[in-house]
VOLUMMAR-555752 format. One record per residue (C-alpha): residue number from 1; residue in three letters; x, y, z. Coordinates in Angstrom, 2 decimals. Each point is the difference from the previous one (the first is absolute). Layout:
{atom NUM, 'ALA', {X, Y, Z}}
...
//
This chain:
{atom 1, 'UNK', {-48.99, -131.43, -36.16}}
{atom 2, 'UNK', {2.47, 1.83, -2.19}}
{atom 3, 'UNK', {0.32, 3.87, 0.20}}
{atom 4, 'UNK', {-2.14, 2.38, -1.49}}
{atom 5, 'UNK', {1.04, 1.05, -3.48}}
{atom 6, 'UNK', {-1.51, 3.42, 0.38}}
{atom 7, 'UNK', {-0.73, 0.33, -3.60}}
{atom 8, 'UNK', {-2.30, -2.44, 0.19}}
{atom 9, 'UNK', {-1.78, 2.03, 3.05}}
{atom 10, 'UNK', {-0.26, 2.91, -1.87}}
{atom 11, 'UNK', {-2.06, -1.58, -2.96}}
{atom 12, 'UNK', {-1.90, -1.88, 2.05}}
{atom 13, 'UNK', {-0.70, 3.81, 1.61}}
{atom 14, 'UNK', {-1.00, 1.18, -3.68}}
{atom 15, 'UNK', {-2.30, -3.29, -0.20}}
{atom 16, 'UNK', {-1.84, 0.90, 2.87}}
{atom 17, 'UNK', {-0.29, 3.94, -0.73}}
{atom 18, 'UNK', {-1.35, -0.86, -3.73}}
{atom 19, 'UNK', {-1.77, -3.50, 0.80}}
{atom 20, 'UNK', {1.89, -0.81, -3.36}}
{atom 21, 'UNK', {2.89, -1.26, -1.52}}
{atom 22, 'UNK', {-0.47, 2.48, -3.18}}
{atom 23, 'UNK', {-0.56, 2.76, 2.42}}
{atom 24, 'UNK', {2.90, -1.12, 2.08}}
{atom 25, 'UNK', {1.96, -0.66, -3.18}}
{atom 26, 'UNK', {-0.70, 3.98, -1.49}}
{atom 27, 'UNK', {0.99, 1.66, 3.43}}
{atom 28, 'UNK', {3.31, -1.65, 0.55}}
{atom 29, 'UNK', {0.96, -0.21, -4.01}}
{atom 30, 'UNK', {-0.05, -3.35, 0.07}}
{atom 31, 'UNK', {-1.50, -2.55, -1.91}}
{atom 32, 'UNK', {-3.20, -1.99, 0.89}}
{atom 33, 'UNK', {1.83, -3.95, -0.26}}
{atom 34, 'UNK', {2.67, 1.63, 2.19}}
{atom 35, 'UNK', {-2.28, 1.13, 2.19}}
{atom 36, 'UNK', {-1.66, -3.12, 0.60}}
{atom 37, 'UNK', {3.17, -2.12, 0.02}}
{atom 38, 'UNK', {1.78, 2.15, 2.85}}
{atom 39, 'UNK', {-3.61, -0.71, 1.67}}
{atom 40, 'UNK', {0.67, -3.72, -0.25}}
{atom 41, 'UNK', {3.29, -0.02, 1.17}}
{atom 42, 'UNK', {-1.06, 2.24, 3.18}}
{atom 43, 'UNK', {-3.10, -2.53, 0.74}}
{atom 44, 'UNK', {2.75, -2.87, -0.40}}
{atom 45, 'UNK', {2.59, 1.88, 2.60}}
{atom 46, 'UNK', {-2.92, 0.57, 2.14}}
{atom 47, 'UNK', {-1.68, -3.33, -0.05}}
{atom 48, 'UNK', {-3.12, 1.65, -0.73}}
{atom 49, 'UNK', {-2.71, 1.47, -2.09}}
{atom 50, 'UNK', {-0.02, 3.51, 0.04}}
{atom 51, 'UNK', {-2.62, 0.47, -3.00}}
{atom 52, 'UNK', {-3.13, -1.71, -0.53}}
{atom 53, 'UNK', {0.20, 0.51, -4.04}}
{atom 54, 'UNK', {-2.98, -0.13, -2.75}}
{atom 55, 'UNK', {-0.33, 0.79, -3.63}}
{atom 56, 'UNK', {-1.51, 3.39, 0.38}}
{atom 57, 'UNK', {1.66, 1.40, 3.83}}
{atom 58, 'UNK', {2.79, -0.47, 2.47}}
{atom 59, 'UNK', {-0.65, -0.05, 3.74}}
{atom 60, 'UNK', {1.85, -0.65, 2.87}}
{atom 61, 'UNK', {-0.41, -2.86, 2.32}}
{atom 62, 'UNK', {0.23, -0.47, 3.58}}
{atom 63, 'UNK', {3.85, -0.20, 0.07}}
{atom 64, 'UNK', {0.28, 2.87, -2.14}}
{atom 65, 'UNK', {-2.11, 2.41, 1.58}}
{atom 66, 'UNK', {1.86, -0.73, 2.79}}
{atom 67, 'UNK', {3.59, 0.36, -1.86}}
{atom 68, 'UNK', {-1.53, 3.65, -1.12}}
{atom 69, 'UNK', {-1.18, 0.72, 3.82}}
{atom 70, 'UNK', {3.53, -0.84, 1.46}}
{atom 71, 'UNK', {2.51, 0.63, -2.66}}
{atom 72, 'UNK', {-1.18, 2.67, -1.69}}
{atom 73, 'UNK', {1.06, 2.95, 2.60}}
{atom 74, 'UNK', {3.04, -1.40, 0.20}}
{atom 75, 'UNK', {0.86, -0.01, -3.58}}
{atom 76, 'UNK', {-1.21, 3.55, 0.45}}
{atom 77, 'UNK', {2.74, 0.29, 2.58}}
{atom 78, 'UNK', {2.65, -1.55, -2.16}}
{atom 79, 'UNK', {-0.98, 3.19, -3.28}}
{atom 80, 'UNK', {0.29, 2.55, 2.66}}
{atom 81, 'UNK', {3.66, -1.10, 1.16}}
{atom 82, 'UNK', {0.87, 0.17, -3.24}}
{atom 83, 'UNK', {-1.88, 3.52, -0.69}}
{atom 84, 'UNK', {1.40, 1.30, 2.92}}
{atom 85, 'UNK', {3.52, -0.62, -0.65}}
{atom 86, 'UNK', {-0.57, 1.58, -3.80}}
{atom 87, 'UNK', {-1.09, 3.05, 2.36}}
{atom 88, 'UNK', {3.43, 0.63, 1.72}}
{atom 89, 'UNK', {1.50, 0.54, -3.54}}
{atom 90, 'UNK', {-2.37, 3.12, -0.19}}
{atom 91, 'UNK', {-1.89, -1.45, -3.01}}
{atom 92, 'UNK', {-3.91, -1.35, 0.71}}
{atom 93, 'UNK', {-0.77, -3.06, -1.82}}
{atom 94, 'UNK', {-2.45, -3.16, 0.26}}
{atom 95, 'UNK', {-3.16, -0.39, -0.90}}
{atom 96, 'UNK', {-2.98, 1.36, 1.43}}
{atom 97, 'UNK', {-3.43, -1.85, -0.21}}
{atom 98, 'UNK', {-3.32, 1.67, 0.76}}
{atom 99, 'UNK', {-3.29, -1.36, 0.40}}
{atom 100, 'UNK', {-2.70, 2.77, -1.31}}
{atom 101, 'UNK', {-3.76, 0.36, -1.06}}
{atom 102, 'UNK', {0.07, 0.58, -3.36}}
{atom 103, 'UNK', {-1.10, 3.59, 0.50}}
{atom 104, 'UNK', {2.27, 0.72, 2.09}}
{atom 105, 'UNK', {2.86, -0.99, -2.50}}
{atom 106, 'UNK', {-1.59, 1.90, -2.54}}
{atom 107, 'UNK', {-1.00, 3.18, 1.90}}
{atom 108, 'UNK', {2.33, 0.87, 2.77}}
{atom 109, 'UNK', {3.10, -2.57, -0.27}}
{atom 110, 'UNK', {0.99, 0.62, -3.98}}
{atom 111, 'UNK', {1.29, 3.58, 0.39}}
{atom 112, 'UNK', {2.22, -0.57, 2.74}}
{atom 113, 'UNK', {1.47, -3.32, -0.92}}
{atom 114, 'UNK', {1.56, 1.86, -3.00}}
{atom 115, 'UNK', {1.25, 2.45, 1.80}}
{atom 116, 'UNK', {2.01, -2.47, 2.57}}
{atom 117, 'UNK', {1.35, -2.08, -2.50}}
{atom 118, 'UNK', {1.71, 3.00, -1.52}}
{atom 119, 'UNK', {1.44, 0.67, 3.40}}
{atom 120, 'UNK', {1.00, -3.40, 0.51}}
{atom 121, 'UNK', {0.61, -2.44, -3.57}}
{atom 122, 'UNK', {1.13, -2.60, 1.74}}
{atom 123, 'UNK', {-2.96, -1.25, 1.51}}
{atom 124, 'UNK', {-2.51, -2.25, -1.66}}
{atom 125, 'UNK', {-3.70, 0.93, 1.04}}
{atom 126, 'UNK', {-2.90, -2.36, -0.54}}
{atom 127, 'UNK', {-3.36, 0.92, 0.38}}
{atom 128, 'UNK', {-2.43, -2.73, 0.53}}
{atom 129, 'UNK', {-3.99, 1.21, -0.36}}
{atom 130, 'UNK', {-2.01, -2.05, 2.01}}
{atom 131, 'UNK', {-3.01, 1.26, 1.39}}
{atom 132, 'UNK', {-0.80, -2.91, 2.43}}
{atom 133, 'UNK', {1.94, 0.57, 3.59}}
{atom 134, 'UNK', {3.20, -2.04, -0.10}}
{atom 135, 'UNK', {2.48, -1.04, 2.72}}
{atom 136, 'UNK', {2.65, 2.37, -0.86}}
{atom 137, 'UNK', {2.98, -2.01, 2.31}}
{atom 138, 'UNK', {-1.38, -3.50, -0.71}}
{atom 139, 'UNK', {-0.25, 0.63, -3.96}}
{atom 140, 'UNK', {3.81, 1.88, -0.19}}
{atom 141, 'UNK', {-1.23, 3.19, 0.14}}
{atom 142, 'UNK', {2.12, 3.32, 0.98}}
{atom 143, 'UNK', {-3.45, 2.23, 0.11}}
{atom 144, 'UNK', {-3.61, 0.17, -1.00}}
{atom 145, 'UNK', {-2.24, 2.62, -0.54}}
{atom 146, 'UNK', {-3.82, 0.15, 1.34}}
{atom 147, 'UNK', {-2.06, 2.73, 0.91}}
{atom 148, 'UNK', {0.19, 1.37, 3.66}}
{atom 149, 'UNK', {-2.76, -1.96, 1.68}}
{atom 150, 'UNK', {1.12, -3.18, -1.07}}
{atom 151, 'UNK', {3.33, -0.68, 1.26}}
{atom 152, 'UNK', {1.54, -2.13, 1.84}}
{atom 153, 'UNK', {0.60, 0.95, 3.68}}
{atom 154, 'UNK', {3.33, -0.89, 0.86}}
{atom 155, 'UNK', {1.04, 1.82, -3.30}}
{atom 156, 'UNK', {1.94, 3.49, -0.74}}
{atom 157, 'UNK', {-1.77, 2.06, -2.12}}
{atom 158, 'UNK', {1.07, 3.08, -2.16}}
{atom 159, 'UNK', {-3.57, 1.55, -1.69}}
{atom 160, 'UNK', {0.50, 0.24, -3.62}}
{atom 161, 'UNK', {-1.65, 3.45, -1.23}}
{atom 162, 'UNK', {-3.62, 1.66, 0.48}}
{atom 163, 'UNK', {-2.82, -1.82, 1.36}}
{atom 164, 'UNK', {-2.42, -1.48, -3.15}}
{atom 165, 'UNK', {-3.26, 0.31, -0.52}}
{atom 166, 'UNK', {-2.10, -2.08, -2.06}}
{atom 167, 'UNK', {-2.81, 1.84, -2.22}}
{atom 168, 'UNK', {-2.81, -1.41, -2.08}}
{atom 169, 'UNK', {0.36, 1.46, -4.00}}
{atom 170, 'UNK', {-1.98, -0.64, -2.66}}
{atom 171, 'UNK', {0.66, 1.32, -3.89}}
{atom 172, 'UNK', {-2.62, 3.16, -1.39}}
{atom 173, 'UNK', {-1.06, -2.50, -2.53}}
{atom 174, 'UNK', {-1.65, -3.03, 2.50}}
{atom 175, 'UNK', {-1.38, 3.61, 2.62}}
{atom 176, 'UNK', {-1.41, 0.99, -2.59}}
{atom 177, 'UNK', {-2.11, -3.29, -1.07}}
{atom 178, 'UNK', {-0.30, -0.82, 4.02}}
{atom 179, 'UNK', {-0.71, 1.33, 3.04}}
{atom 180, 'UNK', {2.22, 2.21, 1.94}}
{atom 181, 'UNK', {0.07, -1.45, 3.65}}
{atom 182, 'UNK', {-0.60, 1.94, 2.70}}
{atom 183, 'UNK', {0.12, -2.78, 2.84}}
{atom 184, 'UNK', {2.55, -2.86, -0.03}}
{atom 185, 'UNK', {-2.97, -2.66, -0.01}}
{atom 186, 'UNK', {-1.29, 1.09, -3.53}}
{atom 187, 'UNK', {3.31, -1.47, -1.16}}
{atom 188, 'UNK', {-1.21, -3.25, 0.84}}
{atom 189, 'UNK', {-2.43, 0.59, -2.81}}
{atom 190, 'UNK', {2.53, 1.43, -2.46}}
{atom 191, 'UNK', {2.57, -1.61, -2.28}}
{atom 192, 'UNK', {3.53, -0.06, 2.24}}
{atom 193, 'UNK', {3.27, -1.59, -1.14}}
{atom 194, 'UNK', {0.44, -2.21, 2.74}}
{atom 195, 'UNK', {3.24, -1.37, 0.91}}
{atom 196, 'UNK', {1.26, -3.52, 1.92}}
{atom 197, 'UNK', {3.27, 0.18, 2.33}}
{atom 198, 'UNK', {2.37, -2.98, -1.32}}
{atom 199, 'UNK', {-1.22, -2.02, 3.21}}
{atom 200, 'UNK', {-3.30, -0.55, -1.75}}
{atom 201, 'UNK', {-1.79, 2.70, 2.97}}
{atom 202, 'UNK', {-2.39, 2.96, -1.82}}
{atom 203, 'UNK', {1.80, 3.64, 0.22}}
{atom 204, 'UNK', {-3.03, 1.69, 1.52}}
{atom 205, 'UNK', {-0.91, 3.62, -0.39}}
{atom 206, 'UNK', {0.50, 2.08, 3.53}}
{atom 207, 'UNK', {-1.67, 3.26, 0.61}}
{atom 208, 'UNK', {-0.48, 2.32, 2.36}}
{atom 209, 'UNK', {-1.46, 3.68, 1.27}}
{atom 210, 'UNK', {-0.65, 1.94, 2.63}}
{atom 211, 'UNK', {-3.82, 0.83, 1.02}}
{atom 212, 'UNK', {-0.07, 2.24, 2.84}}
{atom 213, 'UNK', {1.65, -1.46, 3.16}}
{atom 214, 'UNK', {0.23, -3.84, -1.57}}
{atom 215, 'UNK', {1.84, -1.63, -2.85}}
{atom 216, 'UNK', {-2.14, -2.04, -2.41}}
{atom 217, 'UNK', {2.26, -2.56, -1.29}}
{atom 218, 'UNK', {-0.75, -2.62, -3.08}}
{atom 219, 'UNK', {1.72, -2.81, -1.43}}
{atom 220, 'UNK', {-1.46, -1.40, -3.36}}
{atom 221, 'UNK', {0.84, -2.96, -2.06}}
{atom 222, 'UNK', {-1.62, 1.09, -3.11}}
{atom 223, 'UNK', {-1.11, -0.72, -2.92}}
{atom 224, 'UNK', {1.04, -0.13, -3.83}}
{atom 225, 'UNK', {0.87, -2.41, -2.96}}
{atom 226, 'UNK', {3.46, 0.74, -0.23}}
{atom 227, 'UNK', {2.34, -1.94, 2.46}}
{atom 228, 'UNK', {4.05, 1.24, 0.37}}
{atom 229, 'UNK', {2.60, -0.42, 2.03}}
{atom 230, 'UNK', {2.23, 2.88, -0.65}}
{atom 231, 'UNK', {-0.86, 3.40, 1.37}}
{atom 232, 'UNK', {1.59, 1.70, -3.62}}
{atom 233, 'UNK', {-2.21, -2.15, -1.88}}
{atom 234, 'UNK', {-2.92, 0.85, 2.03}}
{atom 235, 'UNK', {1.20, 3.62, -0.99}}
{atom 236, 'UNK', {0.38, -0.44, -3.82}}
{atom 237, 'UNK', {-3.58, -1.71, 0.11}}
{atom 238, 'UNK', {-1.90, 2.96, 1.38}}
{atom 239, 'UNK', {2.00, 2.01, -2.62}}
{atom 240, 'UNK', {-1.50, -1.85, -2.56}}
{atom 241, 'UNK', {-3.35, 0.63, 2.19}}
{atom 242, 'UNK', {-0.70, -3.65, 1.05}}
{atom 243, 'UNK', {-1.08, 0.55, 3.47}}
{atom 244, 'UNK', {0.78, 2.38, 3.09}}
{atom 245, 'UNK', {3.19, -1.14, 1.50}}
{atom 246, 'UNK', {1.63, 0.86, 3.21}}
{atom 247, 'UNK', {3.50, 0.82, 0.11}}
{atom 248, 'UNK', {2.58, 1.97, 1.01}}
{atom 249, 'UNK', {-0.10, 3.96, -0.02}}
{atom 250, 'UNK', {3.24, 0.25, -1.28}}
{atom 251, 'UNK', {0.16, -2.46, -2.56}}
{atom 252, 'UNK', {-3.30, 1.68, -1.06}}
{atom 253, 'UNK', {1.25, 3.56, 0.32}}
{atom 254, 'UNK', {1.06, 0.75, -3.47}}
{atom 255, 'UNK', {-2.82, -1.54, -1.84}}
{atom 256, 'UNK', {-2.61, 2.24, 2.10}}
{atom 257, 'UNK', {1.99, 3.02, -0.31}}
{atom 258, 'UNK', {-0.23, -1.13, -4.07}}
{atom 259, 'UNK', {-3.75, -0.41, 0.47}}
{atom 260, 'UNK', {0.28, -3.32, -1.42}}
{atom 261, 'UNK', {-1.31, -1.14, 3.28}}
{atom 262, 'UNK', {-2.45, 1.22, 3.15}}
{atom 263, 'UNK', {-0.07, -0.83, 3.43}}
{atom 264, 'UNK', {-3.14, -0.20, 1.60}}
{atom 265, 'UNK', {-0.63, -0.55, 3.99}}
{atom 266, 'UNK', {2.82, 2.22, 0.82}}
{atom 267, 'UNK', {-1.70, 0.55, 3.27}}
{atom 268, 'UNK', {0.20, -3.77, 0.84}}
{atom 269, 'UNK', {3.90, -0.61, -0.75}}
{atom 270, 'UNK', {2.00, 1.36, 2.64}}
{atom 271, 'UNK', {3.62, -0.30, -0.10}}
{atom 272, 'UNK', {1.05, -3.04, 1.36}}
{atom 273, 'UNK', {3.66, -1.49, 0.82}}
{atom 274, 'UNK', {3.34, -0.41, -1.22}}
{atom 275, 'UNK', {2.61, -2.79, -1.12}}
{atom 276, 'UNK', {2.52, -0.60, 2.04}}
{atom 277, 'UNK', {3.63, -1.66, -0.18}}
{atom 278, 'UNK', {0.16, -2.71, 2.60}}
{atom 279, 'UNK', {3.27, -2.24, 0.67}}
{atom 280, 'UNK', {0.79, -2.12, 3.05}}
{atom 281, 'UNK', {2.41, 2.34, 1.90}}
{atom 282, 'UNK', {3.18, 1.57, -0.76}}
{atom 283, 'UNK', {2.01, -2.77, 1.66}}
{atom 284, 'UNK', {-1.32, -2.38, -3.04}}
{atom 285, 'UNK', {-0.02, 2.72, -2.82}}
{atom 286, 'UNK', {2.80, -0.10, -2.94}}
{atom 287, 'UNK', {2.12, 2.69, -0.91}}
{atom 288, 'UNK', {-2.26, 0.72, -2.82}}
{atom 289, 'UNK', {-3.45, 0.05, 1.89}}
{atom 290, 'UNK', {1.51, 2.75, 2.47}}
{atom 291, 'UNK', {1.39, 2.19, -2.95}}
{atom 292, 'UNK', {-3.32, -0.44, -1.39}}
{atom 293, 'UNK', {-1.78, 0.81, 3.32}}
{atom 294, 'UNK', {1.97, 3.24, 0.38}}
{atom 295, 'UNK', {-0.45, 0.89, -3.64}}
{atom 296, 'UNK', {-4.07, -0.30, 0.78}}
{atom 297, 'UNK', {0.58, 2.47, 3.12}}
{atom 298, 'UNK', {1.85, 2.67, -1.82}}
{atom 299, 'UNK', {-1.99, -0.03, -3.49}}
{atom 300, 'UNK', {-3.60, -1.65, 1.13}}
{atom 301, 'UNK', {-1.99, -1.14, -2.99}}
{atom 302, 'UNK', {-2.63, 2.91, -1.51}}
{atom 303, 'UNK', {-2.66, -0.44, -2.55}}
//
């Protein structure tokens, strides 16, 4: 078997991230037939199929999930040689790839990612939203983001701002054609936004209050005509007064303070957790990822 033209590896690496060749082909600035030729030379190196091809998807077969498994830390490796040495000229380059919930990206991560690529132009930052859990070291990842409760165990973890709470807000306009819950069950009754997680699983509707010395807790899958998949959207539609939606405090915060929305159930929505940073270990993180990491400790994200 000839060596490993490490080219190759690395677009089969994009294949298998995007489960494309245009999506491979758009992240590496390369064109979709070269894509797919440098994927038939690799198979022919190899000996085998790495792809198991059809006219609407890529996917990877046996071989090359196993190519991903095994090779892809090391090629890992190999980018943070290479960052490392770029380090001992005093100048932090590279690129840094993040897996994050959408919300995350778009409520906590955007401030601060300005603000360290000011401080350091030389590195290339990609943010990939994905809101299903992902194998941060077997997909080429330096970090991901996930709230608290979720991570990993053998992971370090830096928490990324205040803890968030979800809320359930509805416009004036539908409260005042509909009737203002008092318990979380009436909901079920009510028009809701409700919202599917990419995976295909329902985002259901937690709540929770004290009464006296227990906690009554709730969890609701409930009910309504519109169907999203995007918290912001799910926003923007009870704006428009479509349905009571649940969603972040802060991402709600200006419109109540506006009036153009309400909360209701405040009693039921306690504050809950927050996102967290979370990266194998220091003795695997790049240059970038630990200027980045020290950045979050010194100027924490705030909403």
């Amino acid at each position: 078997m000839a060596d490993p033209d490490f080219q190759h590896l690395r677009i089969f690496f994009a294949v298998a991230e995007a489960r494309s060749f245009r999506g491979a082909a758009l992240s590496l600035g390369l064109s979709p037939s070269a894509v797919s030729q440098a994927m038939r030379r690799l198979e022919q190196e190899l000996g085998v199929a790495l792809l198991a091809r059809s006219t609407r998807s890529v996917a990877l077969s046996a071989a090359g999930e196993q190519l991903l498994a095994q090779a892809g830390p090391a090629l890992q490796s190999i980018k943070q040689a290479y960052a490392d040495l770029g380090e001992l000229s005093g100048e932090i380059g590279g690129t840094l790839r993040l897996s994050v919930p959408r919300s995350a990206a778009r409520l906590v991560l955007a401030p601060i990612v300005a603000r360290f690529l000011a401080a350091h132009p030389a590195v290339h930052f990609e943010l990939h939203t994905q809101d299903v859990m992902v194998d941060i070291v077997a997909q080429g990842f330096d970090a991901g983001v996930r709230f608290t409760e979720r991570l990993p165990l053998d992971m370090v973890a830096v928490p990324l701002g205040e803890a968030q709470r979800f809320i359930v807000v509805a416009a004036p306009a539908l409260l005042a054609r509909s009737a203002v819950p008092t318990h979380p069950r009436e909901l079920l009754q009510a028009p809701c936004v409700r919202q599917r997680f990419a995976s295909g699983a329902m985002f259901r509707w937690e709540f929770e209050r004290a009464n006296g010395q227990t906690m009554e807790q709730l969890t609701l899958d409930v009910g309504g005509a519109l169907m999203v998949d995007d918290q912001s959207v799910a926003l923007a539609a009870a704006l428009e007064g479509a349905g009571f939606a649940y969603v972040y405090e802060c991402a709600a915060r200006e419109h109540l303070a506006a009036g153009r929305l309400m909360q209701v159930l405040g009693d039921w929505c306690p504050a809950g957790t927050g996102f967290s940073l979370y990266y194998p270990g220091r003795s695997q993180s790049s240059p970038a990822l630990r200027a980045f990491v020290a950045m979050l400790k010194v100027h924490p994200p705030s909403h």
